[in-house]
LUMROFI-805656 format. One record per residue (C-alpha): residue in one letter; x, y, z. Coordinates in steps of 0.05 Angstrom, whole numbers, padded with zeros to 5 digits, always signed. Layout:
N
AXYZ
...
end
This chain:
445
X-00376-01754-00531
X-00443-01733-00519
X-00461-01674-00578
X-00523-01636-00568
X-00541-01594-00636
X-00596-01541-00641
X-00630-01535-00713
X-00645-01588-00757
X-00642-01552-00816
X-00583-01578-00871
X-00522-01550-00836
X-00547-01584-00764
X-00561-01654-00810
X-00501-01655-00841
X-00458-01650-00781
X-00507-01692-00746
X-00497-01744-00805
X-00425-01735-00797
X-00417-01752-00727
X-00477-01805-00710
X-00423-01860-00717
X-00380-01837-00670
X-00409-01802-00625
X-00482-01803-00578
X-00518-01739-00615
X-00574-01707-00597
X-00612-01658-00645
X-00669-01609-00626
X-00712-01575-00673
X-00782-01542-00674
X-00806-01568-00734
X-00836-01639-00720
X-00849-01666-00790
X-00764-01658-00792
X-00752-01689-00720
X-00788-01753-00738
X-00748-01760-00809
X-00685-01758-00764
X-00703-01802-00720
X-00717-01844-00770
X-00657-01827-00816
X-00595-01825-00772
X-00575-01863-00707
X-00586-01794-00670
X-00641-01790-00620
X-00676-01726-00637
X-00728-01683-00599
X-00777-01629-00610
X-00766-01558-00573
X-00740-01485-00570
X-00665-01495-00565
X-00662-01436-00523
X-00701-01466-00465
X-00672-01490-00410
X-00730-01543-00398
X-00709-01564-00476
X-00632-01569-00467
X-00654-01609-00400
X-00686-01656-00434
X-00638-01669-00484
X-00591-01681-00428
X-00551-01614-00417
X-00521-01639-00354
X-00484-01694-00386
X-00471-01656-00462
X-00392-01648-00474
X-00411-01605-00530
X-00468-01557-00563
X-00470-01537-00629
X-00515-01482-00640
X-00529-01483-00721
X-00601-01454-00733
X-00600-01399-00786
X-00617-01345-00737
X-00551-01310-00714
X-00589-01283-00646
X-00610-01355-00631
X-00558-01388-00638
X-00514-01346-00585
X-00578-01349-00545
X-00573-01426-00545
X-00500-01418-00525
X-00502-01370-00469
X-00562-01414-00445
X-00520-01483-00449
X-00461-01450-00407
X-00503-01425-00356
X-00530-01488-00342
X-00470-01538-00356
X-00397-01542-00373
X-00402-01559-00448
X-00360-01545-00493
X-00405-01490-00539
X-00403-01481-00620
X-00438-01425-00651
X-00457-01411-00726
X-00466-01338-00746
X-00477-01300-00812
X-00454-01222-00791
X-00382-01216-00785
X-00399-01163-00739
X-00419-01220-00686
X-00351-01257-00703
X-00301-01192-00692
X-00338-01174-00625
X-00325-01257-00608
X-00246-01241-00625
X-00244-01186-00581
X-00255-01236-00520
X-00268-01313-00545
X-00315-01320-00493
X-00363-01266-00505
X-00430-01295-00506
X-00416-01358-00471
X-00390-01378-00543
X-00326-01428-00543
X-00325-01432-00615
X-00351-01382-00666
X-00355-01397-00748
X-00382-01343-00797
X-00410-01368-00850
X-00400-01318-00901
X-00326-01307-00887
X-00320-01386-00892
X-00352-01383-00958
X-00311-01322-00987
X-00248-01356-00963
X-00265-01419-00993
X-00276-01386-01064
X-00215-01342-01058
X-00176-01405-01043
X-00194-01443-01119
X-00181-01365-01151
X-00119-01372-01193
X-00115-01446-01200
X-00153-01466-01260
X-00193-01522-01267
X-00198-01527-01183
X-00259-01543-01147
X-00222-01545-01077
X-00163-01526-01052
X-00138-01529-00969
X-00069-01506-00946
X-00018-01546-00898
X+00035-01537-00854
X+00035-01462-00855
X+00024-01457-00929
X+00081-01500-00946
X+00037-01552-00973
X-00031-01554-01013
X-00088-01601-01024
X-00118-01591-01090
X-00174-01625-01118
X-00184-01613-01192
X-00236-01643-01250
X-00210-01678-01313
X-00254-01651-01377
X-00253-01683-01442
X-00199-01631-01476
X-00151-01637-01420
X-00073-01650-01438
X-00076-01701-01384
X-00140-01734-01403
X-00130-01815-01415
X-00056-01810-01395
X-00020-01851-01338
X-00014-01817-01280
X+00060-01829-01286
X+00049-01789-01347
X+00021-01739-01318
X+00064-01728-01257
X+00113-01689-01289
X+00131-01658-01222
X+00176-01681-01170
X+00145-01648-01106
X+00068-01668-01115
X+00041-01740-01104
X-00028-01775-01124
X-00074-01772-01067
X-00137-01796-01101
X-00181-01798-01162
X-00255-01794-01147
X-00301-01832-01205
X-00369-01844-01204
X-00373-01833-01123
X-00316-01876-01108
X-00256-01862-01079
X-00177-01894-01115
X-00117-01889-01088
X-00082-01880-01159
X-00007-01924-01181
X+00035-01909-01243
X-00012-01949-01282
X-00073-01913-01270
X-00108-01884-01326
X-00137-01817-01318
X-00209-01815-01339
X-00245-01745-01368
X-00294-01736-01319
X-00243-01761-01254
X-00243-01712-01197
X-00154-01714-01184
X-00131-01697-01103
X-00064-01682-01111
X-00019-01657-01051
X+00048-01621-01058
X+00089-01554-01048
X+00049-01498-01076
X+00092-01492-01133
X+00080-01557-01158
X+00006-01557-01148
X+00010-01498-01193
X+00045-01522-01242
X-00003-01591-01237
X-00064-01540-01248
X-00044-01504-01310
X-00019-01574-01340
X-00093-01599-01339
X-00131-01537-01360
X-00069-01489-01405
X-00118-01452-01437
X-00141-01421-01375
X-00101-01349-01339
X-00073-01369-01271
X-00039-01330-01231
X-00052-01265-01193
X-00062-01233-01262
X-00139-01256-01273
X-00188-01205-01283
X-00244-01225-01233
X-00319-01205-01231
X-00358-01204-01178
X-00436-01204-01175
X-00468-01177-01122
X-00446-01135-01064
X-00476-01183-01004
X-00429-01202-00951
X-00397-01256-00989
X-00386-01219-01042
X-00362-01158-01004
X-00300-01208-00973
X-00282-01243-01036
X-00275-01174-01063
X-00225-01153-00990
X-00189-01226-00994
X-00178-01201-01066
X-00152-01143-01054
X-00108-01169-00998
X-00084-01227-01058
X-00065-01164-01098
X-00124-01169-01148
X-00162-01114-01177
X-00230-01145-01181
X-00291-01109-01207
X-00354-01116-01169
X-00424-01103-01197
X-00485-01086-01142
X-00549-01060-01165
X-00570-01020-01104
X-00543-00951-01108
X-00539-00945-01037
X-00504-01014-01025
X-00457-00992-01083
X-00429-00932-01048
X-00418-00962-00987
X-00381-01016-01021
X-00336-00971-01057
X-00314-00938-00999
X-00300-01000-00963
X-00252-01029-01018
X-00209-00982-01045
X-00174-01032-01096
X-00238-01048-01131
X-00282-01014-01179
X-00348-01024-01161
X-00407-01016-01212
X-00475-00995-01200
X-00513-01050-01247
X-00565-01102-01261
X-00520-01164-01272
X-00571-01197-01322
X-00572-01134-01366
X-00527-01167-01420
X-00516-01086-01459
X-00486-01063-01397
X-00443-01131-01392
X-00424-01124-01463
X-00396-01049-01460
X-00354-01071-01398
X-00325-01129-01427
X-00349-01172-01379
X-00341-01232-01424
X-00263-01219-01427
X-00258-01240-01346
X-00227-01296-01335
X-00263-01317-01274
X-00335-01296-01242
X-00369-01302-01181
X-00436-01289-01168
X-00458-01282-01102
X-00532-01255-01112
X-00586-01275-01056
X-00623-01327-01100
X-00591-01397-01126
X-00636-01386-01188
X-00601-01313-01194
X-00530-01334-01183
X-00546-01399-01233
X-00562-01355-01294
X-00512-01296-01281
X-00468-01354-01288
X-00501-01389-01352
X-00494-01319-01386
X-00430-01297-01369
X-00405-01364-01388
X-00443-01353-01456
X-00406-01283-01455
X-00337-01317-01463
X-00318-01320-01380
X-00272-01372-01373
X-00287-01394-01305
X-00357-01386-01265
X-00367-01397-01195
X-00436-01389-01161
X-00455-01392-01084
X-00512-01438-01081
X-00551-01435-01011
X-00587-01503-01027
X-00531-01549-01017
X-00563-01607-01056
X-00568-01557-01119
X-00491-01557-01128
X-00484-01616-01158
X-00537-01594-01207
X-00510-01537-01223
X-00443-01557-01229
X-00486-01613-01287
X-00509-01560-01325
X-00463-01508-01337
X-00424-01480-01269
X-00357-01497-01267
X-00358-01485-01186
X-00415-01492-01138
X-00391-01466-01073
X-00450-01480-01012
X-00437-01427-00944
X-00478-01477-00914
X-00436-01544-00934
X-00377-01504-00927
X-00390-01484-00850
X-00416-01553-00838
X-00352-01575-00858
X-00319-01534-00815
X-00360-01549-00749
X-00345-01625-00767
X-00269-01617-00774
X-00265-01570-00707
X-00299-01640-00671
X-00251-01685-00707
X-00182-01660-00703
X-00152-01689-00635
X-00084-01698-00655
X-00099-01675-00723
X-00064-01600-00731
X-00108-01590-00794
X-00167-01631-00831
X-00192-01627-00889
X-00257-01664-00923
X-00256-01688-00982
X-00326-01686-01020
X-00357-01675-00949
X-00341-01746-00922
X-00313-01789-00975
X-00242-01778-00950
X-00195-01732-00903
X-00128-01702-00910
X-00093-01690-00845
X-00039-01655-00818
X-00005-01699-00758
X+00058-01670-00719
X+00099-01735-00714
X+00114-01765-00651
X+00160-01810-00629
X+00097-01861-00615
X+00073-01861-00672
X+00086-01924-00730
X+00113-01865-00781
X+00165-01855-00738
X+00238-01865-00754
X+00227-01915-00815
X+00230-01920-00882
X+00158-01897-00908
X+00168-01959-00949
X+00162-01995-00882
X+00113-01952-00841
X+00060-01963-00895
X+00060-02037-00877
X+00024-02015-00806
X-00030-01972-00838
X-00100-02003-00870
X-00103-01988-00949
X-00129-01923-00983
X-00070-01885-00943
X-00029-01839-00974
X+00029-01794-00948
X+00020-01734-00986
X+00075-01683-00957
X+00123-01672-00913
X+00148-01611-00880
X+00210-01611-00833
X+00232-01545-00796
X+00183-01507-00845
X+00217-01546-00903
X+00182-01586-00955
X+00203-01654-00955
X+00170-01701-01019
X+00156-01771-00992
X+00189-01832-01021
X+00195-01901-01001
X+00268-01892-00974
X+00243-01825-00936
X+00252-01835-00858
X+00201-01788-00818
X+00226-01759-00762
X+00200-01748-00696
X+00172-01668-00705
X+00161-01674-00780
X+00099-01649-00791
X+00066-01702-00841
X+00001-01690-00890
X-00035-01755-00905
X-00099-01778-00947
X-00142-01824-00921
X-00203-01857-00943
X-00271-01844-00899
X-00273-01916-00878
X-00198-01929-00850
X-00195-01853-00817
X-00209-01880-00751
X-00166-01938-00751
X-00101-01889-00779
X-00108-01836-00736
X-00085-01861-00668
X-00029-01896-00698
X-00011-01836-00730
end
């Protein structure tokens, strides 16, 4: 498949990076200095221009592009690009946008703007922060089959109940399995035997309940459950939908926005939060409200180095949990190193997203782990396919190693795999797979 991306910048490189192996991708980009680094840093072929030029999208070879991706940080230029690609060609057209108000017109009629394919970044990131509230200790956390199944993926620290045990020690649940434990960068697909390590990043996949019940085993000290008082920092337009998505969960959050203005307008809009008009770094005010007795915080200020100490200090306040939106993506990891328990990038996570829309096929869901160390997918089973009326015990024996089958749902019930388990033909089936075997399992799949 021919891909054509506008914008260089790190959501366009990171998808770029994500499909150069499989695909012929073409990335344009007005800044030269970054063209010439592609070039030379990914088996793309990329080009200098105005993505919203005809004569630019020409050259880049419009007439034979399946697909566009529009992923600039400019909203207006990005449905520009897309209206301009479908005048000119058939491609298939993905556009990134920031206002939600851009996304709801799209809904009305998902072909407004000449856009096939609309993600919002800031919804994206609010979902994905709602998603870890109320399981402690997790850094990621994707749902399956309707809901009837989660992915999970959860960090081992030194005072953790589970620390050095087996992982038949720790599995004291019967609907979860073992996906993975990450260490040091690599990906293993975990036996009885394996010892968990503090420090190991556990993927775990099972019914809800279980995954639960997995997450307050490793962290007990911590509140889960819809009972967690939750601050939020900063009334932008993440923090605005983690406070709705909230709301929606049946949480009470408190918000804190230091623009009178902003803060009205806020606490009309969400009517199950209490919104307070504040500096976030004023530690008096933070002290009379009892910020410190939260058990989780987000901050979603506009500056990294903002949302990095409103983190250190609630932390120091006695918060149990901090999570920060970090616009550079590389900074996560950094901050995560020095004192935020969650680094959660709007630009990694919509990157993410664009990169499972292009992947799923057959896939009815796809989750990354880590951005591209592994996937989890969600395959309706066939009667083709080598799961297919056998033994799992049996099945396995056709698939490459570093597959696992996670779940399995049948008629909307869950189903825990086990060697003797026969799939059927309809089961819907949820399966880890290391980066490097993905695209040998998925066709037999």
């Amino acid at each position: 498949m021919r891909v054509i991306i506008v914008g260089a910048g790190q959501v366009g490189s990171s998808i770029a990076a994500d499909l150069d192996a499989t695909h012929e991708v073409v990335i344009v980009d007005c800044d030269p200095e970054r063209v010439d680094e592609l070039n030379y840093s990914l088996d793309v072929l990329a080009i200098r221009g105005d993505g919203t030029s005809v004569d630019t999208l020409e050259e880049a070879g419009i007439e034979r592009a399946d697909m566009v991706i529009a992923s600039t940080d400019d909203d207006e230029t990005n449905i520009v690009v897309c209206a301009t690609a479908k005048a000119v060609s058939s491609a298939f057209t993905i556009a990134r946008v920031k206002n939600t108000e851009y996304l709801r017109t799209w809904q009305h009629s998902e072909k407004a703007f000449g856009i096939d394919f609309m993600v919002c970044t800031n919804l994206l990131a609010a979902e994905s922060i709602v998603r870890v509230v109320g399981l402690p200790a997790a850094r990621d956390v994707d749902p399956f089959a309707g809901g009837e199944v989660q992915m999970a993926e959860f960090e081992v620290d030194d005072n953790s109940p589970v620390a050095n045990q087996t992982v038949s020690e720790a599995d004291r649940f019967d609907s979860l399995t073992f996906a993975a434990i990450l260490r040091n960068g690599a990906v293993t697909i975990p036996r009885g035997d394996t010892i968990i390590r503090p420090g190991d990043r556990v993927v775990v996949i099972g019914s809800p309940q279980s995954v639960q019940g997995f997450a307050t085993s490793i962290s007990p000290d911590e509140s889960p459950g819809t009972a967690e008082e939750v601050v939020i920092v900063g009334g932008s337009e993440i923090g605005y939908h983690v406070a709705r998505l909230l709301e929606e969960r049946g949480f009470k959050p408190r918000l804190l926005e230091q623009d009178p203005e902003r803060a009205r307008e806020l606490a009309e809009q969400l009517p199950g939060t209490i919104v307070m008009e504040s500096d976030a770094t004023d530690i008096d005010f933070l002290e009379r409200e009892y910020i410190g007795d939260a058990d989780l915080l987000v901050s979603a200020l506009d500056s990294d180095e903002k949302n990095l100490l409103v983190s250190l200090l609630a932390a120091r306040l006695g918060v149990e949990r901090t999570v920060a939106v970090i616009d550079t993506t590389p900074y996560v990891d950094l901050f995560e190193a020095v004192g935020v328990d969650v680094g959660v990038s709007p630009r990694e996570v919509v990157a993410e997203e664009i990169t499972r829309f292009t992947r799923e096929g057959g896939a009815e869901n796809v989750a990354l782990i880590e951005s591209d160390k592994a996937e989890v997918l969600e395959i309706e089973v066939d009667a083709d396919s080598v799961l297919a009326g056998r033994p799992i015990r049996e099945s396995v024996t056709s698939l490459p190693e570093g597959v696992v089958i996670g779940a399995i749902t049948r008629q909307r019930e869950f189903i825990t795999p086990r060697g003797d388990t026969v799939i059927e033909p309809g089961d819907h089936v949820v399966v880890f797979a290391d980066s490097s075997v993905v695209g040998d399992v998925a066709p037999k799949l």
